[in-house]
C-alpha positions in Angstrom: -53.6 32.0 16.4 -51.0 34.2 18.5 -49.2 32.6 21.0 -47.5 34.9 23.9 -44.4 33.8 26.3 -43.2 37.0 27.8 -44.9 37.1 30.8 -47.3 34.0 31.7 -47.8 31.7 28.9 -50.8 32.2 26.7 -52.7 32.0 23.5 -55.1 33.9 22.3 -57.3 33.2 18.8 -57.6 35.8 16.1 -60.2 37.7 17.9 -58.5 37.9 21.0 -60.5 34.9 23.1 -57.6 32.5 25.3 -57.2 29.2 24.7 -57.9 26.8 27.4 -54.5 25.3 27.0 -54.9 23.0 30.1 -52.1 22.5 32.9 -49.0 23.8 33.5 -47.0 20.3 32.0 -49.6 21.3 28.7 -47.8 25.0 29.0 -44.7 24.0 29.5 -44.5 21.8 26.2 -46.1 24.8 24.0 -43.6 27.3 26.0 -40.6 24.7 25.2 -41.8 24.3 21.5 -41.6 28.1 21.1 -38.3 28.3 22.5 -36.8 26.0 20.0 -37.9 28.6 17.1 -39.8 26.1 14.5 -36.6 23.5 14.7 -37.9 19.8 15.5 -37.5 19.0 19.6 -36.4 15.5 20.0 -39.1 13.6 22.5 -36.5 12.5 25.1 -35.3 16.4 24.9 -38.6 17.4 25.8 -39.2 14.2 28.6 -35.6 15.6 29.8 -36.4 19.1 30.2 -40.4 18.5 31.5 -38.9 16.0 33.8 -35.3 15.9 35.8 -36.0 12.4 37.2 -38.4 11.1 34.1 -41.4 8.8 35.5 -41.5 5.1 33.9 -43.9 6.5 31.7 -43.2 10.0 31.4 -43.3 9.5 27.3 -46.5 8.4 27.3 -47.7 11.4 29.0 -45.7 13.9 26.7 -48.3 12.5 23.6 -50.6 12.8 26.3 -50.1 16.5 26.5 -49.3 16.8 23.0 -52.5 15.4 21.7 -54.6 17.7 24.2 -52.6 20.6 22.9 -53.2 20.0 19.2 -57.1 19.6 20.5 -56.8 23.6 21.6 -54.9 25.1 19.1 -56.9 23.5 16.4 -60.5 22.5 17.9 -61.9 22.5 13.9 -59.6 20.2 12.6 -61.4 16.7 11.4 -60.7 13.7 12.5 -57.8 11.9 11.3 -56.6 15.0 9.4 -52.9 16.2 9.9 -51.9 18.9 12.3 -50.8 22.0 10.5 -50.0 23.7 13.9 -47.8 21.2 16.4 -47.0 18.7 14.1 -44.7 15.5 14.7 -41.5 15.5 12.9 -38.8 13.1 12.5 -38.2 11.7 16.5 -40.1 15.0 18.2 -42.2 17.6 17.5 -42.6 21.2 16.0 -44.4 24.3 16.3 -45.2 25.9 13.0 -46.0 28.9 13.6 -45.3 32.5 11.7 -43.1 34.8 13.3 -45.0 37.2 14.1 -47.6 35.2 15.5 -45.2 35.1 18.3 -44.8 37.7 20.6 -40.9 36.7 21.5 -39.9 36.5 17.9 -41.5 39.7 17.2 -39.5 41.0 20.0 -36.0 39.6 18.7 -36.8 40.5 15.1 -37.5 44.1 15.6 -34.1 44.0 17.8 -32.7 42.9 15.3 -33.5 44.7 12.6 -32.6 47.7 14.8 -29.2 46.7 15.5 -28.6 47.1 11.7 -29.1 51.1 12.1 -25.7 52.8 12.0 -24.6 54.8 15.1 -25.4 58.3 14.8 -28.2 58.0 11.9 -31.5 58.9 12.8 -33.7 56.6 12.1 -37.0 57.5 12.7 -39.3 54.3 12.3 -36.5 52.4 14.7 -37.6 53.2 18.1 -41.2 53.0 17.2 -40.7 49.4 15.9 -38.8 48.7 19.7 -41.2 50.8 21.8 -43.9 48.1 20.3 -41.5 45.2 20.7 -41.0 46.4 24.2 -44.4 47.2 25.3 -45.1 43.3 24.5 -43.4 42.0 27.9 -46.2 41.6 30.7 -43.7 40.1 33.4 -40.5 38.0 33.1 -40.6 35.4 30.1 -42.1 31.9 30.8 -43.2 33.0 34.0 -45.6 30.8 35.1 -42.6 27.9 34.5 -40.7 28.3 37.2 -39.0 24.7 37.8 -37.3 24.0 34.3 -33.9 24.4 33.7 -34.4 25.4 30.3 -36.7 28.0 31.0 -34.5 29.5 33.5 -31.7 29.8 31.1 -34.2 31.5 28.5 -35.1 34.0 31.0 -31.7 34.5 31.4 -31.2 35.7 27.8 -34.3 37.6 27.2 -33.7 39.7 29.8 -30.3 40.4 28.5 -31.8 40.9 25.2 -34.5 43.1 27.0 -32.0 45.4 28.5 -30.0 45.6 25.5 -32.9 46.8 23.8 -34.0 49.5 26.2 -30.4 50.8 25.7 -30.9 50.6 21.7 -33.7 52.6 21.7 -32.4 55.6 23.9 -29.1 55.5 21.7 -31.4 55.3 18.5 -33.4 58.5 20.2 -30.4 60.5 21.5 -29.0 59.7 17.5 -31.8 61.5 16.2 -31.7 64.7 18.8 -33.5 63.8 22.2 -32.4 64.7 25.5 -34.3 66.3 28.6 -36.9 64.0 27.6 -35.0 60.5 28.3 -33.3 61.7 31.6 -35.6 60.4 34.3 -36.3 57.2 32.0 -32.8 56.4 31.8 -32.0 57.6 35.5 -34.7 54.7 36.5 -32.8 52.1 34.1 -29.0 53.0 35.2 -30.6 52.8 39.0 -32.2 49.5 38.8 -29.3 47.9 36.4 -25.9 49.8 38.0 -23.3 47.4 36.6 -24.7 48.3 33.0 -21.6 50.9 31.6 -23.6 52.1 28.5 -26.3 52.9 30.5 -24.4 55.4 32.4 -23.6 56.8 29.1 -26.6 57.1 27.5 -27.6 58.9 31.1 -24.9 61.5 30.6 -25.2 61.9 27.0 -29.4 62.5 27.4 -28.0 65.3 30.4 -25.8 66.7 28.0 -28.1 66.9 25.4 -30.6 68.8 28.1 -28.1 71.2 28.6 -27.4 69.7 32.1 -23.1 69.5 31.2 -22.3 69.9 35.4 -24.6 66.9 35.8 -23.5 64.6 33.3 -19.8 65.1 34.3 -21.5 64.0 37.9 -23.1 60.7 36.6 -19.9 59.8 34.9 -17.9 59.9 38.3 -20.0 58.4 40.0 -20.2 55.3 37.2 -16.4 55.5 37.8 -17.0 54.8 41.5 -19.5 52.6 41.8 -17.6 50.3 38.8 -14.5 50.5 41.0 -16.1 50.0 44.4 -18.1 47.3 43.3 -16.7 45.3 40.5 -13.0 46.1 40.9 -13.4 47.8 37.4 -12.0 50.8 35.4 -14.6 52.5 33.2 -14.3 51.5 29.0 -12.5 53.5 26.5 -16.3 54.8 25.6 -17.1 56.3 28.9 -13.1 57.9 29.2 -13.8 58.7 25.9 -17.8 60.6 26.4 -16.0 62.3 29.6 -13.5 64.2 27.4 -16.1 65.4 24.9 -18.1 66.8 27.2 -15.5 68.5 29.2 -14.0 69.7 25.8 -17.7 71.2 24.9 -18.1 68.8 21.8 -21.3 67.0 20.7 -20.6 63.5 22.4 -19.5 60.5 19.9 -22.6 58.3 19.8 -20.7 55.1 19.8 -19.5 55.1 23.5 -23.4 54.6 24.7 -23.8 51.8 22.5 -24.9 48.6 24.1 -22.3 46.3 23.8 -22.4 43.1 21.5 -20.9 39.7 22.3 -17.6 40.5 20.9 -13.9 40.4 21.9 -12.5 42.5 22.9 -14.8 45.4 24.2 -12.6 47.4 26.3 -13.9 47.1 29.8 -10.1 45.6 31.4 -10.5 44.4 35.2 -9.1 46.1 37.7 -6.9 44.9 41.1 -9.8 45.0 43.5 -12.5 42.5 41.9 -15.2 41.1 44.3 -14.4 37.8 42.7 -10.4 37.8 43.9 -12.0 39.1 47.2 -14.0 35.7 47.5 -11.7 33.6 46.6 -9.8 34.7 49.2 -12.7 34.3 51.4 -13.5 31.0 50.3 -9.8 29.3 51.9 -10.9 30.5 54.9 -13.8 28.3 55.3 -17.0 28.6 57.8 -19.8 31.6 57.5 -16.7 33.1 55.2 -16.7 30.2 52.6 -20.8 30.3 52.3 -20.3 34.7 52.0 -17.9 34.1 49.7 -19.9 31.7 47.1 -22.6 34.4 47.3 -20.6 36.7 46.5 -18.9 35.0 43.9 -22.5 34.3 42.7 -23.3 37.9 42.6 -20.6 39.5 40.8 -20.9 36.8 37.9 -24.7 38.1 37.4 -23.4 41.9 37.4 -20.6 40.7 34.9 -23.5 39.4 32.8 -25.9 42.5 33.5 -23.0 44.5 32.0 -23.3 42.6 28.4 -19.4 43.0 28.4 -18.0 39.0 27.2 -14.5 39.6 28.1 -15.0 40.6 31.4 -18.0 38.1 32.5 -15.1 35.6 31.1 -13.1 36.8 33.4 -14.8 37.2 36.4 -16.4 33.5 36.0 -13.3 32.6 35.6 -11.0 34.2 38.1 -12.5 32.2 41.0 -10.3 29.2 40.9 -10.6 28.1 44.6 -8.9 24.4 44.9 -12.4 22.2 45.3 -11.8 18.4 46.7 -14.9 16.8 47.1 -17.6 15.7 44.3 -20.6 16.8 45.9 -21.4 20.8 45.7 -22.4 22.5 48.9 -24.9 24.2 47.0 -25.7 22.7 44.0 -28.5 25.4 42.4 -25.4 27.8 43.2 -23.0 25.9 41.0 -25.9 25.0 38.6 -26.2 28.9 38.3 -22.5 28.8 37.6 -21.9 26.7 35.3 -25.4 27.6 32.9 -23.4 31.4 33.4 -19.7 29.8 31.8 -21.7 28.2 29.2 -23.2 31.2 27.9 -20.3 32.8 28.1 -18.2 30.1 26.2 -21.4 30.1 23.9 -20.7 33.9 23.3 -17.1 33.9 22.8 -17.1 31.2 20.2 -14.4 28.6 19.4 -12.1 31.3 18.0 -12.4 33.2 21.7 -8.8 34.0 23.8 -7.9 31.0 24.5 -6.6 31.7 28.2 -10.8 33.1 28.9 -12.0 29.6 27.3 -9.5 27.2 29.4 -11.1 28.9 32.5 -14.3 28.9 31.6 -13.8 25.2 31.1 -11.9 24.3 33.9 -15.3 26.5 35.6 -17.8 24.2 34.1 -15.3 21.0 35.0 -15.2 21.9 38.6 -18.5 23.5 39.2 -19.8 20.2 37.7 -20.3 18.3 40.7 -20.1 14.8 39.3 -23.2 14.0 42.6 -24.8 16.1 41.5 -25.0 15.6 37.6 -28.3 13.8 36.1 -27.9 12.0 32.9 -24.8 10.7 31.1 -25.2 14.1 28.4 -24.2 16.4 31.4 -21.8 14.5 33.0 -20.1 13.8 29.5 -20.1 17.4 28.7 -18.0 18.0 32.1 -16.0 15.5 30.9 -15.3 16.8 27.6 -14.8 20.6 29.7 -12.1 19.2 31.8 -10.0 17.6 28.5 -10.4 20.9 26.9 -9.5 23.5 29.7 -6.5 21.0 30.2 -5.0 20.6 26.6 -5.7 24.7 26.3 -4.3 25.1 29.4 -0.8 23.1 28.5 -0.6 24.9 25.0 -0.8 28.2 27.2 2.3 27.3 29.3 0.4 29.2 32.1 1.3 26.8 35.6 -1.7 28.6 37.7 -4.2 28.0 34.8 -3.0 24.4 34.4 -3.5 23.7 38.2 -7.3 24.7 38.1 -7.8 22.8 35.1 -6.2 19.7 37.0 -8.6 20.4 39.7 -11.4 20.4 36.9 -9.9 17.0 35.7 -9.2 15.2 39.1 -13.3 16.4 39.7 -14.4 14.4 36.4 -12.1 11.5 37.7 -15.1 9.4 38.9 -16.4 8.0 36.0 -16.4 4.5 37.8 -15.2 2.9 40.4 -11.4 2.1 40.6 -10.5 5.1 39.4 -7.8 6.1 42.4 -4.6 5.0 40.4 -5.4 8.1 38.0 -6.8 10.2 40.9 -3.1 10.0 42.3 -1.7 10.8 38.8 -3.1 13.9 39.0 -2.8 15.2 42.0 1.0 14.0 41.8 1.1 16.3 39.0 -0.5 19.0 41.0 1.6 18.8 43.5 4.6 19.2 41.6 3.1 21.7 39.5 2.1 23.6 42.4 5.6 23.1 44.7 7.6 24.7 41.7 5.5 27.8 40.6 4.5 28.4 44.3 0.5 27.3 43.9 0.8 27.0 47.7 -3.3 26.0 47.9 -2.7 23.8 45.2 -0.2 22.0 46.6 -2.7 21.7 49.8 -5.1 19.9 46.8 -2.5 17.7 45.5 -1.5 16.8 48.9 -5.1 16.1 49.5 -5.6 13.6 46.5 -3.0 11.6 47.1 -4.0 10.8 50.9 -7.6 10.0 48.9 -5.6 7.7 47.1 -3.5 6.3 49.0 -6.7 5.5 51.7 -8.7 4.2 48.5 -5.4 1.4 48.1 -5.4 1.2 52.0 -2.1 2.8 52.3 -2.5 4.4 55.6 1.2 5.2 56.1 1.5 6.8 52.9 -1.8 8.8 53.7 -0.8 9.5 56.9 2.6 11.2 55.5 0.2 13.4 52.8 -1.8 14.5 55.8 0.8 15.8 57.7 2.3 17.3 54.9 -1.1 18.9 53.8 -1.4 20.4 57.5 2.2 22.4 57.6 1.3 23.8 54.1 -2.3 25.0 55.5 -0.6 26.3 58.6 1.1 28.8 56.1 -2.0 29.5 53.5 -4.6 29.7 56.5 -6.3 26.8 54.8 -8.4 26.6 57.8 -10.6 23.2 56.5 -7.6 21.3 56.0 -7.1 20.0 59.6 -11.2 19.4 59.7 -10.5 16.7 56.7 -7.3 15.2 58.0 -9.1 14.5 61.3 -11.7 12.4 59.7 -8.6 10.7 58.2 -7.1 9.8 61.0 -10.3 8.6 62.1 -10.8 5.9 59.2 -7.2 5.3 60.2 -8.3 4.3 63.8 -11.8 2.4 62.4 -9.3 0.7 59.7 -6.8 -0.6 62.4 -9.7 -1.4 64.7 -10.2 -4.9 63.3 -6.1 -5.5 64.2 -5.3 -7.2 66.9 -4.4 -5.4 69.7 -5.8 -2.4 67.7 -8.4 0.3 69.1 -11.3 -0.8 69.8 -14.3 -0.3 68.0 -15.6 2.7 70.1 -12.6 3.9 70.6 -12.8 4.6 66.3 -16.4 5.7 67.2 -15.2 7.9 69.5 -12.6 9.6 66.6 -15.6 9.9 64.2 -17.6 11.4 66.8 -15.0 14.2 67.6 -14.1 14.5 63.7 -18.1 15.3 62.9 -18.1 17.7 65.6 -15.4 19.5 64.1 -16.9 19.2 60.7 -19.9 20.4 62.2 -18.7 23.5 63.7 -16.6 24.3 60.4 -20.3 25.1 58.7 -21.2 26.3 55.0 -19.9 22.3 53.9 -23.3 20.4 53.7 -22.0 18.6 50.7 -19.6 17.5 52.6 -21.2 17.1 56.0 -24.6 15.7 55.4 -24.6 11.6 56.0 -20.7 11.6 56.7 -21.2 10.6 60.2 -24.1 8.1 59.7 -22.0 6.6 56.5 -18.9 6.1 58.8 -20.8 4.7 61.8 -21.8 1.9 59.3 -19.1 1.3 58.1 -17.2 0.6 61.5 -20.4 -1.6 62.0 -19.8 -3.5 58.9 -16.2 -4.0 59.6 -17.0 -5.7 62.9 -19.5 -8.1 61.2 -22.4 -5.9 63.2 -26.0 -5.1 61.7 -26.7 -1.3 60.9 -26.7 1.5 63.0 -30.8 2.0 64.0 -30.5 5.2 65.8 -33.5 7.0 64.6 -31.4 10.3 65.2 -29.1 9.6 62.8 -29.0 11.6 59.5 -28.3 9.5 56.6 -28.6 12.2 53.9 -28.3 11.6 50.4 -27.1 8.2 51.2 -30.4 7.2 52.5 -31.4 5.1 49.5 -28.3 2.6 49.7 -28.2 2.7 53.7 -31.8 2.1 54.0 -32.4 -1.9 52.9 -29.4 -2.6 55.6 -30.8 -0.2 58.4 -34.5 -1.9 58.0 -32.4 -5.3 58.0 -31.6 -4.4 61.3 -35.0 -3.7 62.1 -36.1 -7.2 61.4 -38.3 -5.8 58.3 -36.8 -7.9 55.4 -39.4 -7.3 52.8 -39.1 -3.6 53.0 -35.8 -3.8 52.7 -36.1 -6.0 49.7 -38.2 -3.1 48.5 -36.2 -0.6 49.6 -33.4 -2.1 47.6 -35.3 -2.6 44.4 -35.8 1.2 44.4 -32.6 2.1 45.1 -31.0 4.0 42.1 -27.2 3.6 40.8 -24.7 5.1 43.1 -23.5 8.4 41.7 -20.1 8.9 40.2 -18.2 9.8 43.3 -16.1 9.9 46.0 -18.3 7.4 47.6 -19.1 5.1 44.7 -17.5 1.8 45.9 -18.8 2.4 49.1 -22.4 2.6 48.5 -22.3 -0.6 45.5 -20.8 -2.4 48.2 -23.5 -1.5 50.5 -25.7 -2.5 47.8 -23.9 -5.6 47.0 -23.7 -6.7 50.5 -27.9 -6.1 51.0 -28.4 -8.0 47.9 -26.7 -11.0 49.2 -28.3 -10.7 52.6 -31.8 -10.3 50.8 -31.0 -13.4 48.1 -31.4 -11.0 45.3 -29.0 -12.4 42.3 -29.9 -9.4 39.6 -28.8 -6.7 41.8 -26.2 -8.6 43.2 -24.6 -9.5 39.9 -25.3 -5.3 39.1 -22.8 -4.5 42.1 -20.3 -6.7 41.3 -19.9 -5.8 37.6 -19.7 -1.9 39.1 -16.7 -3.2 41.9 -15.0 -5.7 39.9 -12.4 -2.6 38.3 -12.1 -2.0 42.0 -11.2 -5.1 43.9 -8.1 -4.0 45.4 -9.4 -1.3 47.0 -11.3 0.0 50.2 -14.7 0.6 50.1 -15.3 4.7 51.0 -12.1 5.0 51.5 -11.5 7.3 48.2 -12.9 9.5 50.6 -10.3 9.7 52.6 -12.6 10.1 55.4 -14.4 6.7 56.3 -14.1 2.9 55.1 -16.3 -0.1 55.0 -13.2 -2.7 54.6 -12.0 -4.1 51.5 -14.2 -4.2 48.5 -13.0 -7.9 47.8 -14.9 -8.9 50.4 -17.7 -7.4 49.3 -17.4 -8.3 45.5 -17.0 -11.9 46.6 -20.4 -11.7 48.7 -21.7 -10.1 45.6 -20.3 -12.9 43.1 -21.9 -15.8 45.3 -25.1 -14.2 45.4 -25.0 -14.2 41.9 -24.1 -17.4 40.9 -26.7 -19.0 43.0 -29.0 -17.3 41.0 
């Protein structure tokens, strides 16, 4: 039996015939078992990574798809006779398999084993045992499974690993006397992969070593340029280093084409022009340059990690520490991308990495961690655990800059559950002062910005009011050009809020203020985390607050808080039993800014409906958050006090 996973996934019997291995889910569980290297995967590992919203019976369909698998890769086994081949094993499963039966391990053995060759040995056997290893990839690994997270992140490294050993094997044949022979071959790889520094090396060593010295002085500059013009970066010692021995006439050293290994430090230092500082400033600006600027962002962190160099994809994933206020990402596969990058790179650096690169990869993974956007209570308690980290790193440092982003990263893992907004204003208090005496003057804007969340949240709206004016003169200076798009819709749960007063604005006189607020929103663009549903969300909540039914314009875009909106909009319909559906499907509220509002929605449907269970669920979620405003944490809409909500809830339950 061989099984192959670079390229499509496949496996072939001893003479070469495929196994029918049956559907992709079939696949994927073989591909996933392979990945893990012979170590037992836990069955709710494998449910999690087959599934990222798990069907009621998504285990049953796992054995499902194990049992068919075992059928193909052993179809002479008796009945009733052990597997020797996927085999069960403690809570999961295994693959037992050889290592060479595998054409991935084969692959990261005979890298390995070729790493071992000392620099400037020739070994002859060494890129013959890579060629082979090499020759084995028929596409990009786990092709054909193209939706997993896990799979992604494995294609991620075995490319790396890929590249790394394309590099090997010219340094191993340039060691042993090649030249003319690997110029176009390596002209191809440093053209395809231009952020790779030891590939320009091994290019001008292989034109030095054809005699070609003019040349290889040429691809040196111009891996000087391109590193400077794109990346912000100086070239290594080892290219500085190549340069002067050819100029000098001298055989090259073979250690500056090495490719690089995962170590610290490895003598690629940042320069003052980095794409990343470039987007940050972007970013502050907001609209088209905000959305340019997280691409951009995006694409220097992959030509950090194309370059192999640890320090410096540390430091590029890290130097983007744009202030971030709301818990739902604008583009969450972006962030995803992110965060899976600052992982590896924490992964690589180990715990006995700088300390300063750590903190911000931390603080990365804390803020990037969207807590909307996190599934399952592993993910959102490693953001958690990030944000405690970067900030107890960050205060041993002393560094005031590093300790405001990891703030940021904390205030961002804040929402745990509801009631939360005393500790919110905690932190951004100590932003705030942080940032006022070491000149942050964008994280001042932030800690401004938390504490009008908070103070809305406690309904506050003169303290509030006082943060949002203060938030505006700082953006006035920092050309903080979203700032006076958020304290609008302040001012417009402000007018809803004081709507219910007497002789207060009138109700669409607040409609009015949300209105203009979302058409400022709107024109602000690259904030759908931010913009999607607002309006809807705040329309009923002014609804709510004058004891009205739902908003039923079918216009209206509810986005992602269409699950909890929909039992009260189909209420207003007159269409109680789908709403009674509708609300037995509706999940838990994520951990965010709009928590309280959407169990209170949930609460209040529950008691409309004369459903007990769910309304006992809400109020056990609002109780820690009884004296405060539903939605307001937001600092952008409310729905009224949650008391009223929690006491709706409380009744509903007791009569049950």
């Amino acid at each position: 039996m061989r099984i192959d996973v670079l390229g499509a996934v496949r496996a072939l019997h001893d003479d070469g015939t495929p196994v029918d291995l049956g559907g992709p889910r079939h696949r994927e569980v073989l591909a996933r078992l392979v990945a893990a290297e012979g170590r037992m995967v836990a069955t709710d590992t494998l449910v999690d990574d087959l599934w990222p919203d798990p069907p009621a019976r998504a285990v049953g369909a796992l054995r499902t798809f194990v049992a068919a698998l075992r059928r193909a890769l052993e179809p002479e086994r008796p009945p009733r006779t052990p597997p020797r081949l996927l085999v069960t094993e403690g809570p999961g499963y295994a693959l037992r398999l050889p290592r060479e039966a595998v054409d991935v391990h084969r692959f990261e053995d005979a890298l390995t084993r070729a790493r071992r060759v000392p620099e400037g040995s020739a070994a002859p056997t060494a890129p013959a045992d890579l060629d082979a290893a090499l020759a084995a990839w028929r596409g990009p690994a786990y092709a054909d499974v193209t939706a997993s997270a896990w799979a992604r992140r494995e294609r991620t490294r075995l490319e790396e690993l890929r590249l790394e050993a394309t590099e090997l094997r010219a340094r191993l044949l340039l060691d042993a006397g090649a030249g003319a022979e690997l110029v176009a071959e390596l002209g191809a790889h440093v053209a395809e992969h231009p952020w790779r520094e030891p590939a320009w090396g091994l290019l001008a060593r292989a034109l030095h070593g054809a005699g070609r010295q003019a040349d290889a002085l040429a691809t040196l500059r111009r891996a000087r340029t391109m590193l400077a013009d794109q990346l912000g970066l100086d070239p290594g010692a080892g290219l500085r280093r190549l340069e002067t021995d050819i100029l000098r006439g001298t055989p090259p050293s073979p250690s500056p084409s090495a490719p690089p290994r995962p170590t610290w430090p490895t003598g690629v230092r940042l320069g003052p022009r980095t794409t990343v500082e470039l987007a940050r400033t972007l970013a502050l600006a907001g609209g088209d340059a905000l959305a340019h600027s997280r691409r951009d962002r995006l694409a220097a962190v992959r030509a950090a990690e194309r370059t192999g160099d640890v320090a410096l994809t540390a430091r590029v994933i890290g130097a983007y520490d744009v202030p971030a206020l709301w818990s739902r990402a604008d583009d969450p596969e972006q962030s995803r991308a992110v965060v899976e990058a600052a992982e590896r790179t924490l992964d690589a650096l180990g715990p006995a990495g700088p300390a300063e690169l750590r903190a911000r990869l931390l603080a990365t993974v804390a803020v990037e961690s969207r807590s909307a956007d996190l599934t399952g209570t592993d993910a959102e308690a490693r953001a958690a655990r990030a944000a405690r980290e970067a900030e107890a790193l960050a205060r041993g440092l002393g560094d005031p800059a590093l300790l405001a982003f990891a703030l940021n990263g904390v205030f961002l893992q804040s929402f745990s559950r509801s009631g939360l907004a005393p500790a919110r204003d905690a932190t951004g208090a100590e932003l705030l002062d942080l940032a006022t005496r070491h000149d942050l003057p964008n994280f001042a804007v932030l800690g401004r910005l938390v504490r009008l969340q908070s103070a809305s949240a406690r309904g506050d709206l003169d303290a509030a009011a006082a943060h949002a004016e203060a938030a505006e003169q700082l953006a006035a200076t920092t050309e903080a050009s979203l700032v006076p798009v958020l304290t609008a819709w302040f001012r417009a749960r402000a007018t809803a809020a004081r709507s219910t007063e007497p002789g207060g604005p009138s109700a669409a006189t607040a409609a009015a203020h949300y209105r203009a607020a979302e058409d400022a929103l709107a024109a602000a663009a690259a904030m759908p985390g931010l913009h999607r549903g607002l309006f809807a969300l705040a329309l009923l909540g002014l609804r709510l607050l004058h004891g009205r039914p739902a908003p039923t314009d079918p216009a209206l875009d509810w986005g992602p808080y269409r699950p909890w909106t929909q039992p009260l909009v189909l209420l207003a319909h007159h269409r109680p039993e789908e709403a009674r559906a509708a609300l037995a499907t509706a999940p838990e509220p994520p951990h965010d800014h709009l928590q309280e509002a959407l169990w209170c929605l949930t609460a209040h449907a529950a008691a409309r409906l004369g459903e007990p269970r769910t309304a006992a669920r809400a109020a056990t979620a609002l109780r820690p958050a009884r004296a405060e405003h539903a939605g307001a944490a937001s600092g952008l809409l409310t729905l009224g006090p949650v008391a009223r909500y929690l006491a709706e809830a409380e009744a509903c339950a007791q009569r049950g």
